[in-house]
MARLUMKE-763475 format. One record per residue (C-alpha): residue number from 0; residue in one letter; x, y, z. Coordinates in pm, 1 decimal. Example, Ala and Ser with C-alpha at 12.3 -4.5 7.8 and 13.67 -1.06 7.14 Angstrom:
2
+-----+-----+----------+----------+----------+
!   n ! res !        u !        v !        w !
+-----+-----+----------+----------+----------+
!   0 !   A !   1230.0 !   -450.0 !    780.0 !
!   1 !   S !   1367.0 !   -106.0 !    714.0 !
+-----+-----+----------+----------+----------+
This chain:
117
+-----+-----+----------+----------+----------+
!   n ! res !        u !        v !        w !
+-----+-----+----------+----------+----------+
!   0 !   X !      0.0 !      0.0 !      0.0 !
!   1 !   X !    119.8 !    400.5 !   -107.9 !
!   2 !   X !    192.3 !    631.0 !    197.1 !
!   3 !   X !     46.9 !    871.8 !    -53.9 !
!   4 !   X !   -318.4 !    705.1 !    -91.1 !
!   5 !   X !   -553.8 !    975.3 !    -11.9 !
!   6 !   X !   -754.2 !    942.1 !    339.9 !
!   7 !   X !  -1079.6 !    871.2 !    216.1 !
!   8 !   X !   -905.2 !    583.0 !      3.0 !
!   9 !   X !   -711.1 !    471.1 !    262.6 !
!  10 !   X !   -999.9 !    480.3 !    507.1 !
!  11 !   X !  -1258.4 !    262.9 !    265.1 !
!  12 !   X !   -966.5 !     20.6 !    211.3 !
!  13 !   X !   -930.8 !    -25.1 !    577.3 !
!  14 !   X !  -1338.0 !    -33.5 !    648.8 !
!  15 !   X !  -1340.8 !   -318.9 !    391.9 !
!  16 !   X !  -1057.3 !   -524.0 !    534.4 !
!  17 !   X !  -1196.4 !   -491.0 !    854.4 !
!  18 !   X !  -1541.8 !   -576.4 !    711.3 !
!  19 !   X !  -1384.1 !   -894.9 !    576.2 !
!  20 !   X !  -1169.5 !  -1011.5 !    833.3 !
!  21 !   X !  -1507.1 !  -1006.9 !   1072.8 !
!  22 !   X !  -1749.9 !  -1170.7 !    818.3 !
!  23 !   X !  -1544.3 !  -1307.0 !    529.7 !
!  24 !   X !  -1538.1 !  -1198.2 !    170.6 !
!  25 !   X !  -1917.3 !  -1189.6 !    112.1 !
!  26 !   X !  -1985.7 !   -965.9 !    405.7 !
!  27 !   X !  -2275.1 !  -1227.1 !    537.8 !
!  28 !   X !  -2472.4 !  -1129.3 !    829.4 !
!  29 !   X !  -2324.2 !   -788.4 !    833.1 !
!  30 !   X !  -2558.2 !   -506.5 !    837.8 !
!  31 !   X !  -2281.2 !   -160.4 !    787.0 !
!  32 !   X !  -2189.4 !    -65.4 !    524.5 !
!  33 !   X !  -1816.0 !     27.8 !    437.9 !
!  34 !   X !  -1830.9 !    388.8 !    380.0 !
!  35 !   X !  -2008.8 !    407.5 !    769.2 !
!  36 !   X !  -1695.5 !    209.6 !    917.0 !
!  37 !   X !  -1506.6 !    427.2 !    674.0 !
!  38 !   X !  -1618.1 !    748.5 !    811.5 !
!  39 !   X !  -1538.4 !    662.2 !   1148.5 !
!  40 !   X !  -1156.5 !    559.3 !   1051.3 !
!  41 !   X !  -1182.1 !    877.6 !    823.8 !
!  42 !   X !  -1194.1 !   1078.4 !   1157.4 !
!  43 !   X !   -930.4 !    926.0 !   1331.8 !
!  44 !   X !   -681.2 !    919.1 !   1042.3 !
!  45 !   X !   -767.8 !   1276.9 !   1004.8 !
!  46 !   X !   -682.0 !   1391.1 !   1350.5 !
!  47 !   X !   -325.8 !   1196.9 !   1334.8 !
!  48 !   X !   -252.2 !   1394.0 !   1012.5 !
!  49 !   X !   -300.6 !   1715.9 !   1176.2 !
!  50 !   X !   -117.7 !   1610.1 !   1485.2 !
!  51 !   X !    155.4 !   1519.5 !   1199.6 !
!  52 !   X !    133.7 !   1846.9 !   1047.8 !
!  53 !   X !    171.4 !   2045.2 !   1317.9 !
!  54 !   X !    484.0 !   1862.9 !   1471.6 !
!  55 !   X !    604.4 !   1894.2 !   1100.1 !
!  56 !   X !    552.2 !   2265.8 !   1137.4 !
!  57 !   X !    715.6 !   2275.5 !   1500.1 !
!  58 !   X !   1022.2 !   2117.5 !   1309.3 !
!  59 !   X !   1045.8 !   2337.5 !   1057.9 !
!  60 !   X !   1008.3 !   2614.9 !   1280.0 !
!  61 !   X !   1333.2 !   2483.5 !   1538.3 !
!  62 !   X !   1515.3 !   2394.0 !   1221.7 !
!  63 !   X !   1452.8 !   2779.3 !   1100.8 !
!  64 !   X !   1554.7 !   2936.2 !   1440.6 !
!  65 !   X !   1877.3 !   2718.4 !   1507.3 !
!  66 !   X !   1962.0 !   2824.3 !   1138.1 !
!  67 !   X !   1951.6 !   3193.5 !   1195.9 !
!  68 !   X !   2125.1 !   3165.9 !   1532.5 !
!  69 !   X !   2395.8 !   2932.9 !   1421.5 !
!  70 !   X !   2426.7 !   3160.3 !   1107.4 !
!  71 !   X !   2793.3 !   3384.7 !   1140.4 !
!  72 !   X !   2800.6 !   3741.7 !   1242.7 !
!  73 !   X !   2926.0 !   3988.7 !    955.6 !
!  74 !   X !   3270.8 !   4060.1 !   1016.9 !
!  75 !   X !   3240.7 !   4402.4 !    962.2 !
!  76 !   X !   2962.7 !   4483.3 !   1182.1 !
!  77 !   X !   3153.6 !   4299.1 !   1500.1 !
!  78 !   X !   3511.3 !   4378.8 !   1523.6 !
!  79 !   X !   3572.3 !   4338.1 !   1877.4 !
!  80 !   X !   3661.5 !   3998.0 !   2033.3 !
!  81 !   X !   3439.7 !   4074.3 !   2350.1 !
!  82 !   X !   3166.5 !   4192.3 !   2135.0 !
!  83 !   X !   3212.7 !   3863.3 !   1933.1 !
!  84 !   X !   3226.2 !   3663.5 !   2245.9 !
!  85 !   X !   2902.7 !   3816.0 !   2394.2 !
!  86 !   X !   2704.2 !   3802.4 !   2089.3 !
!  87 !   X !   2799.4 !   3435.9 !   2044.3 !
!  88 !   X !   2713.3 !   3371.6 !   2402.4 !
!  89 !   X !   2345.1 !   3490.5 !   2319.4 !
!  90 !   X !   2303.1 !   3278.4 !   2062.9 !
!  91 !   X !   2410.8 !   2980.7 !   2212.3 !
!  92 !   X !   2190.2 !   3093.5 !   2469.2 !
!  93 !   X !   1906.3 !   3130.7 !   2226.1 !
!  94 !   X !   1999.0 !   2780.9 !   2064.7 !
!  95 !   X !   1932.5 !   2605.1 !   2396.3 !
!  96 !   X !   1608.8 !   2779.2 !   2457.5 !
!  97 !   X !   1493.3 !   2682.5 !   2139.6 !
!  98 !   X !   1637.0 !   2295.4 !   2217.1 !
!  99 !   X !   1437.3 !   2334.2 !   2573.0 !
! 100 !   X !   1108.1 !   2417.4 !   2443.2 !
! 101 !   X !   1136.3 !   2190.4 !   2151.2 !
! 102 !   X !   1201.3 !   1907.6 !   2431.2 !
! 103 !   X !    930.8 !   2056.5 !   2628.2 !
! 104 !   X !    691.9 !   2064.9 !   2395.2 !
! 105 !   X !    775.6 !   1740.2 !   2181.9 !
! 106 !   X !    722.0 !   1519.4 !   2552.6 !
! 107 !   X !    392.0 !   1700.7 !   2611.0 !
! 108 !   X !    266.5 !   1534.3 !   2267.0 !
! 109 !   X !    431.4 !   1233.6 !   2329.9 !
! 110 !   X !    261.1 !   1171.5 !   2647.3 !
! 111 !   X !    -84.1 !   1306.5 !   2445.2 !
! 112 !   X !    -40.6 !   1066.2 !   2262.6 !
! 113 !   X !     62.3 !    787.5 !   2508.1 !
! 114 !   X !   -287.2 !    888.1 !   2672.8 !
! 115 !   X !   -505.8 !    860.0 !   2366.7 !
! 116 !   X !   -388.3 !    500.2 !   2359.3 !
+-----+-----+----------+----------+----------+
């Protein structure tokens, strides 16, 4: 099976295997249909994609921030060693904030989703 089967797909395919496993390939004696089962698998796989897509965005966000801190100073706008040395000091200081709350916030959906389990 694609990763890149659309939900709706994805969720009918699942409805009928389910379907089937529970009352074989002629769906005897069962009295859903697969779109209804679908639906409800619809729902779930649609609140894990958005849970995806925002820890996707969270990435992108850290990976945008420890870019731009981590980036050199222009040479010509810091001349002075202690000047250098402070500004780096910020940034590193900046860098682990943004590690912190990443690691902060990454456990908190972790143990979300340890709960929804």
């Amino acid at each position: 099976m694609s990763s890149n089967v659309q939900p709706d797909k994805l969720a009918l395919f699942l409805a009928e295997e389910i379907l089937r496993t529970i009352y074989g390939d002629d769906y005897r004696g069962c009295t859903v249909r697969p779109d209804q089962i679908a639906e409800v698998i619809k729902k779930g796989l649609q609140q894990q994609q958005t849970q995806l897509q925002e820890l996707v965005e969270l990435y992108e966000k850290v990976v945008e921030a420890v870019d731009l801190l981590s980036t050199p100073p222009d040479a010509a706008k810091v001349t002075d060693p202690d000047q250098l040395r402070k500004l780096l000091g910020e940034r590193l200081d900046g860098i682990h904030a943004v590690t912190a709350k990443t690691i902060q916030t990454t456990e908190l959906v972790r143990r979300a989703g340890k709960a929804e389990e």
